[in-house]
C-alpha positions in Angstrom: 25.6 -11.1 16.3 25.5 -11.0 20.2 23.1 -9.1 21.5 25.1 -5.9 23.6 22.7 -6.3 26.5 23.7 -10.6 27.1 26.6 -11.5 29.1 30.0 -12.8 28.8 29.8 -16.2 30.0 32.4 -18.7 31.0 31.8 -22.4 31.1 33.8 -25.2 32.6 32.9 -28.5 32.5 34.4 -32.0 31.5 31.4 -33.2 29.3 31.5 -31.9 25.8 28.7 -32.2 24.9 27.2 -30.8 27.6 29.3 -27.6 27.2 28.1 -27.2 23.2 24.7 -28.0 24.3 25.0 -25.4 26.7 26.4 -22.6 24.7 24.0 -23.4 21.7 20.9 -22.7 24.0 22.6 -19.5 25.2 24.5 -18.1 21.9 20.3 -17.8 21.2 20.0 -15.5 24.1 22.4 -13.1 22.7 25.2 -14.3 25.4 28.7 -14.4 24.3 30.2 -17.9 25.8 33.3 -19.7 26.4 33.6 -23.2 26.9 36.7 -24.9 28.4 37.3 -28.6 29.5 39.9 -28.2 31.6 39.9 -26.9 34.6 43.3 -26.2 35.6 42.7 -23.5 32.5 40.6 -21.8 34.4 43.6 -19.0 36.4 45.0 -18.2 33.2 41.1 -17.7 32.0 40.7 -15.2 34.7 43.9 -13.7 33.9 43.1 -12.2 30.9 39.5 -11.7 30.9 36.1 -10.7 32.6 32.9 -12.6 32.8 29.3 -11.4 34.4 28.7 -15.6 35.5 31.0 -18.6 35.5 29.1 -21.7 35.1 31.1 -24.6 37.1 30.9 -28.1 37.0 30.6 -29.6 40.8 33.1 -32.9 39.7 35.9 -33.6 37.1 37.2 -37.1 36.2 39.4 -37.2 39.2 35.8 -37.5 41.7 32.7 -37.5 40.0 30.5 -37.6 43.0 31.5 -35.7 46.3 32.1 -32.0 44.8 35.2 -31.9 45.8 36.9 -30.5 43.0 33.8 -28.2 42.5 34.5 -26.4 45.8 37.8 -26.5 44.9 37.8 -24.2 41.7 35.2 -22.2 43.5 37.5 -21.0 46.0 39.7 -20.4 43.5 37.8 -17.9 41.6 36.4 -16.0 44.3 40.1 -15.9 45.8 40.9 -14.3 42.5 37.9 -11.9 42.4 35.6 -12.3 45.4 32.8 -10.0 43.5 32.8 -13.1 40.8 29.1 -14.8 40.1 29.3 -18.8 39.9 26.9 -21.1 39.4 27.6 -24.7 40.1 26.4 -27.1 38.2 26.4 -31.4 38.9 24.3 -34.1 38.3 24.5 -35.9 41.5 23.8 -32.5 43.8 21.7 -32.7 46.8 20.0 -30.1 49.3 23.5 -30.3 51.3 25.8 -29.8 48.8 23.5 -27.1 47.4 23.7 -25.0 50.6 27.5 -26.0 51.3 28.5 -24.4 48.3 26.1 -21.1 48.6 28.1 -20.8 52.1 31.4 -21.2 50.4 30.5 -17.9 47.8 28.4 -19.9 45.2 25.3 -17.7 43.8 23.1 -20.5 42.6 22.8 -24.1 41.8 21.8 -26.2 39.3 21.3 -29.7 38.3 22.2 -31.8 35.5 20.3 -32.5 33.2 18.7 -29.1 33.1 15.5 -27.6 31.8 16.6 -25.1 29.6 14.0 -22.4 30.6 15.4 -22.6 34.3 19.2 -22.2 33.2 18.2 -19.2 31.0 16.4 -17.4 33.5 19.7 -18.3 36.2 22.0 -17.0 33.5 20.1 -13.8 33.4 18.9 -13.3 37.4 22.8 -13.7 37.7 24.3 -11.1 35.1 21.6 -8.6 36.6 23.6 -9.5 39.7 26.8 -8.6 38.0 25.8 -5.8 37.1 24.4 -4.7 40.3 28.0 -5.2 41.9 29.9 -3.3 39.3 27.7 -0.4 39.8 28.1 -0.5 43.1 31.7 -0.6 42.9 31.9 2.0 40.9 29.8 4.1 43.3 31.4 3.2 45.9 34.3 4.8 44.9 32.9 7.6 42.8 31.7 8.1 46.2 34.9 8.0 48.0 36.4 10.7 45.8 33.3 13.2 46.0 33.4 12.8 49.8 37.1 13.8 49.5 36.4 16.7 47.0 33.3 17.9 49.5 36.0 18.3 52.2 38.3 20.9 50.2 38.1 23.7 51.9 37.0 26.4 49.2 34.4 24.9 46.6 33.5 28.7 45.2 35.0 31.2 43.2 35.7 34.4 44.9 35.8 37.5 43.2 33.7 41.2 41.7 36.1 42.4 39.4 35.5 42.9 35.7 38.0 40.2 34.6 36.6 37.4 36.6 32.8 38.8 36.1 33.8 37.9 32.4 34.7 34.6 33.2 31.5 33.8 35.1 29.4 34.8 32.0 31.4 32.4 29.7 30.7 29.8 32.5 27.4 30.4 31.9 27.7 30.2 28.4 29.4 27.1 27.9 27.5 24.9 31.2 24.1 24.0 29.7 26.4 22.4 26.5 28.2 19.5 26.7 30.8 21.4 24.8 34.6 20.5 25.5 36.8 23.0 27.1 40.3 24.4 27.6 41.1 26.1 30.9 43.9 27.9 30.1 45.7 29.8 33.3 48.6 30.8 35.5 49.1 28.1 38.2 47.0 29.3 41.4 44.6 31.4 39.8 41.5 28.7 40.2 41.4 26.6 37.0 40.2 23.8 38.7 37.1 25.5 40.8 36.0 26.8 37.3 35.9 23.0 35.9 33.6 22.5 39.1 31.8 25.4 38.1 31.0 24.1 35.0 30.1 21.0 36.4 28.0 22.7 38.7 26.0 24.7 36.3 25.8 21.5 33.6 23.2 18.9 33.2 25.5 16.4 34.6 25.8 18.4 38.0 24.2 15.2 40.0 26.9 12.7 38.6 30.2 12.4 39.3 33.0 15.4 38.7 36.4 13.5 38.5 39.4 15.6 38.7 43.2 14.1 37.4 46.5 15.9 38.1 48.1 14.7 34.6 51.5 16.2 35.4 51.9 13.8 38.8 51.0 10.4 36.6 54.2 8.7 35.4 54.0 7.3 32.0 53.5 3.7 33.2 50.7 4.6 35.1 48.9 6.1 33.3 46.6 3.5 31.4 45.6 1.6 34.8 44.7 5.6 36.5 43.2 6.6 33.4 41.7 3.1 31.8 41.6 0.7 34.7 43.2 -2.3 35.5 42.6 -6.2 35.9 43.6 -8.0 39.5 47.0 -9.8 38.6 47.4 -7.1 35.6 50.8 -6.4 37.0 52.4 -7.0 40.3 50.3 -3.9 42.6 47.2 -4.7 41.0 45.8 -6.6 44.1 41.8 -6.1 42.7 40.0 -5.2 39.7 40.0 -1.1 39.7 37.7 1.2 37.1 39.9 4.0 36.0 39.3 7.8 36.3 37.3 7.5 33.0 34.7 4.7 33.9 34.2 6.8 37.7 33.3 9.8 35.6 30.8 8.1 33.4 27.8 10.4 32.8 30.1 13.1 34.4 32.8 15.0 34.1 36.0 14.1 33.3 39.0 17.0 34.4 42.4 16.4 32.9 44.7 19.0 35.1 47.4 19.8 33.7 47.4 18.0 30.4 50.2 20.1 28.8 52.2 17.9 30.4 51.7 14.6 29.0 54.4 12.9 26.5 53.7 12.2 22.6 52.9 8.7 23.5 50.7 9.1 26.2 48.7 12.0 24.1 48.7 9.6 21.5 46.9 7.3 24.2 44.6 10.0 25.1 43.3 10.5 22.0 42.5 7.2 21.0 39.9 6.9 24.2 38.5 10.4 23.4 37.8 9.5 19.8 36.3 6.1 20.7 34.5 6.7 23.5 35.5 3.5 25.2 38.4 2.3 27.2 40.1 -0.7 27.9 41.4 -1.9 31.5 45.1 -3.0 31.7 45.4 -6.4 31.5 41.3 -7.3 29.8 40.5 -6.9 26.2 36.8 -6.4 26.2 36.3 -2.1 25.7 33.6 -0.4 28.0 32.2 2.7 27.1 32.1 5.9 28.6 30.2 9.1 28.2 32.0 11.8 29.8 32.0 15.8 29.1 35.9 16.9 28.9 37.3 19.8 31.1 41.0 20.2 30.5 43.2 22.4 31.8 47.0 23.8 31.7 49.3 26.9 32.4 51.5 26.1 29.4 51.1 27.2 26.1 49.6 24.8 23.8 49.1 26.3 20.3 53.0 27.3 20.5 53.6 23.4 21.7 51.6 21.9 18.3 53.9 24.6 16.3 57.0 23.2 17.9 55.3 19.4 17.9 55.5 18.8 21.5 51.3 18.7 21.3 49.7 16.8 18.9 46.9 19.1 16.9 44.6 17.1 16.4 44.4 16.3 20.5 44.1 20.0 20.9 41.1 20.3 18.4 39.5 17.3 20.5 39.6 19.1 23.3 39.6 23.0 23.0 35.9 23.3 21.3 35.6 26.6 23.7 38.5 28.0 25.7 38.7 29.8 28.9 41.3 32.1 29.9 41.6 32.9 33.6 43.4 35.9 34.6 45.8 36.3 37.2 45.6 37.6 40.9 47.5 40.8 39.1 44.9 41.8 37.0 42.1 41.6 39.3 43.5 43.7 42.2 40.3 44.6 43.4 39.3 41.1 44.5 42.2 40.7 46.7 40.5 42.0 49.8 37.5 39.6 49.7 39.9 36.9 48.9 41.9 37.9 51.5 38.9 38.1 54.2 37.8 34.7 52.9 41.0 32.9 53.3 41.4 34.5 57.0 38.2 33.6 58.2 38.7 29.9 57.4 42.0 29.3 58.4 41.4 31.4 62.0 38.4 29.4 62.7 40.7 26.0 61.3 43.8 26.9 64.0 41.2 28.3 66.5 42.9 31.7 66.6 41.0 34.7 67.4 41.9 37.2 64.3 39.5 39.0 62.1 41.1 42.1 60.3 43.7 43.0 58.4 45.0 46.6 59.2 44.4 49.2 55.8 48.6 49.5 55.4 48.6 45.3 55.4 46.2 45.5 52.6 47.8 47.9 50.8 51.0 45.6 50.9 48.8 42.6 49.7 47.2 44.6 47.1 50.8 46.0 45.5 52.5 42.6 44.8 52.0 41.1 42.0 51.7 37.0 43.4 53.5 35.2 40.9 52.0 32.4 42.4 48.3 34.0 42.3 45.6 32.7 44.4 47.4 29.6 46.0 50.3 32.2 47.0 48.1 34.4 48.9 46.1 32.0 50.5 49.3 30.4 52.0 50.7 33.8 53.1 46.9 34.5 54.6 48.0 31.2 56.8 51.3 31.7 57.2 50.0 35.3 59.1 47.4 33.7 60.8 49.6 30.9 62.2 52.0 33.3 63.2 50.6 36.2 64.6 49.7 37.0 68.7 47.1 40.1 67.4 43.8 39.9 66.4 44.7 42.2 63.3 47.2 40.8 61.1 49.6 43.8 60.6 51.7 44.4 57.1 54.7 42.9 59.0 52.6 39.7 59.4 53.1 39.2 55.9 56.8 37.9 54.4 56.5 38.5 50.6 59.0 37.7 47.5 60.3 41.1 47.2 60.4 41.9 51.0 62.7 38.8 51.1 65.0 39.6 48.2 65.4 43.2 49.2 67.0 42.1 52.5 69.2 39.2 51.1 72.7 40.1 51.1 73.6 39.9 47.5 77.6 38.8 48.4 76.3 35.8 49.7 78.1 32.0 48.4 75.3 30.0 49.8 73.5 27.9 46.5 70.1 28.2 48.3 69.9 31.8 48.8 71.4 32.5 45.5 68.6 30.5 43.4 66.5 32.4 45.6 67.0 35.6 44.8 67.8 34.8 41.3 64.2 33.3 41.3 62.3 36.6 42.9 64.2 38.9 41.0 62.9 37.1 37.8 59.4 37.1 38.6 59.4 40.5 40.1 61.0 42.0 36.6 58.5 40.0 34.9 55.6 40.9 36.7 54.5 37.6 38.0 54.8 35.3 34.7 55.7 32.4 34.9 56.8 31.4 31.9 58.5 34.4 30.9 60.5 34.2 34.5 61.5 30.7 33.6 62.5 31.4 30.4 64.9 34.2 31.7 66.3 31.8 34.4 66.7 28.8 31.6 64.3 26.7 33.1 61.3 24.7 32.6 57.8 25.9 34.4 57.8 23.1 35.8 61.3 23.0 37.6 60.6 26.8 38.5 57.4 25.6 40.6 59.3 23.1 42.1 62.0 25.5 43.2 59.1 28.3 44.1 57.6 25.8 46.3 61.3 24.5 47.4 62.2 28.7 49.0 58.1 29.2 49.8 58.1 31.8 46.8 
């Protein structure tokens, strides 16, 4: 049985016996090794697997002295995955050669014939090596996505009223745990900054919080974003890349939007979440993972199982505790600090000297009922602040669904403006749901969004 802390190690070299010799000695050590004569093998050897050290012989039948065909293959491999750990191995090597091929990318050298305690300890100086450069791989660009999360502009929940006050003590609740959970919401009311909450408050707040919009992956993306993919796996794959669920390791993992994802690709889903290991596109060794699960979605996913558009048993996986997060209409009262908040930020952003909003303007905001919830008025806060030549944003400063529909001429031909008010009628007689709005209009949420965003609704 190989030991799960020894290497995958690949060997190439012409002598045979030198290659069963070798993998005897390290089979011992607990390493998995593959032997292979040939070396024109060796790209489709790279093609379809991974390795923490490649052992290469220095000279093939063609030269068996000057190293040429050594240097060769080496360049080669590194072209393929410069991060790659070789060892170059020959019986006639010298000081030069030795330090001609540590220039050229090699990470070590060593002699034929061998003492076997020396190649053990190369073998293992060099998978620590490995090792080393995946993790720094992988922090480098578990780095790259925190600094880009650090730089959204609103990393707290906002808010005093009794609905989201209820929400913060189930954040509580569920943080400490490494519980699963369900965010289940309108779109724009905050799902996402309550994952980061969790996050936040968990015992997994100094690693990594990965967030994935589920509904903008196409379905043949979706293994490499998710899983990872192999350099050469298909034709964009330019470099080996750890998927979303290898950068969350020892974090936490947020699938956005997961109400979107076909049979097949919940089917997918599943499998990794029940394993606890994934497999890059294009390898076929697993690596695990040790995430906690956040998902989230504004579409109604016990309804979905009944109709078998959700799979149950994905929804047990991943609803252990669910979170319901009201919309901006039922917690009125936090519409003024919200307000405040997003008018500070974007006048200091545009550099414009504005710091109220006049009592009649509030009222306005307050009295709408922001089908499109927090996202909706933070864009009319900018909108206004953009706009406006006062320091007070006035309740003309602010263009809203139903001040729109009750000036459109309702004789007008034009497609555009026709949709439109079909669209803010909808919402308005259905008080800002979405899903009750589409379902009067005959569409999909997700086409309704689209056309929302579309006329600025």
């Amino acid at each position: 049985m190989v030991n799960p802390e020894g290497g995958k190690i690949l060997m190439i070299d012409d002598d045979e016996d030198v290659l069963l010799a070798a993998k005897m000695l390290l089979k011992k050590q607990g390493h998995h090794v593959i032997i292979e004569k040939n070396p024109k093998k060796i790209p489709f050897l790279l093609h379809n697997d991974t390795y923490d050290v490649i052992l290469l012989d220095m000279n093939f039948s063609k030269d068996i002295t000057s190293g040429k065909e050594g240097f060769y293959w080496l360049e080669q491999i590194l072209g393929h995955d410069p991060s790659a750990v070789v060892i170059l191995i020959t019986a006639f090597g010298d000081v030069e050669m030795a330090v001609r091929a540590l220039k050229a990318g090699a990470t070590d050298f060593i002699l034929k014939p061998w003492q076997n305690e020396k190649l053990v300890a190369t073998i293992s100086t060099a998978i620590r090596l490995k090792q080393s450069y995946n993790e720094v791989d992988k922090l480098k660009k578990a780095k790259e996505m925190l600094e880009e999360q650090i730089s959204r502009p609103f990393g707290e929940i906002i808010g005093q009223s009794k609905a989201i006050q209820e929400v913060f003590t189930l954040i509580d609740k569920v943080a400490k745990t490494d519980a699963n959970v369900l965010i289940l919401g309108e779109n724009g009311t905050g799902k996402e900054l309550i994952a980061r909450a969790i996050h936040q408050r968990s015992l997994r707040k100094d690693n990594s919080f990965v967030s994935v919009d589920m509904g903008a992956i196409t379905e043949t993306l979706f293994e490499s974003e998710l899983f990872g993919h192999k350099k050469g796996a298909f034709t964009d794959a330019r470099e080996d890349r750890p998927g979303r669920f290898e950068l969350a390791n020892n974090g936490t993992l947020f699938l956005d939007e997961i109400g979107n994802l076909s049979m097949s690709l919940q089917s997918k889903l599943l499998s990794a979440l029940q394993s606890r290991q994934v497999t890059r596109v294009g390898a076929n060794q697993s690596i695990p993972v040790n995430i906690r699960l956040i998902c989230a979605t504004n579409m109604p996913l016990h309804k979905m199982v009944q109709e078998g558009t959700f799979r149950q048993d994905l929804l047990y996986r991943i609803n252990t505790v669910e979170l319901h997060v009201p919309p901006l209409c039922d917690r009125v009262e936090d519409i003024p600090l919200l307000a405040q908040h997003y008018l500070n930020y974007y006048a200091k952003k545009y550099h414009k000297h504005v710091n109220a909003i006049t009592p009649e303007a509030m009222d306005k905001l307050k009295r709408y009922a922001w089908p499109g919830n927090i996202r909706e008025l933070q864009h009319g806060i900018e909108r206004a602040v953009i706009m406006t030549d006062s320091a007070t944003l006035q309740e003309s400063d602010f263009l809203l669904s139903r001040t729109v529909a009750s000036n459109t001429n309702s004789n007008t031909l034009n497609l555009d403006e026709v949709e439109k008010t079909a669209i803010v009628k909808a919402l308005n007689m259905h008080n800002g749901n979405i899903s009750k709005a589409a379902d009067e209009l005959g569409l999909t949420r997700a086409s309704l969004y689209r056309r929302m965003e579309k006329y600025g609704i």
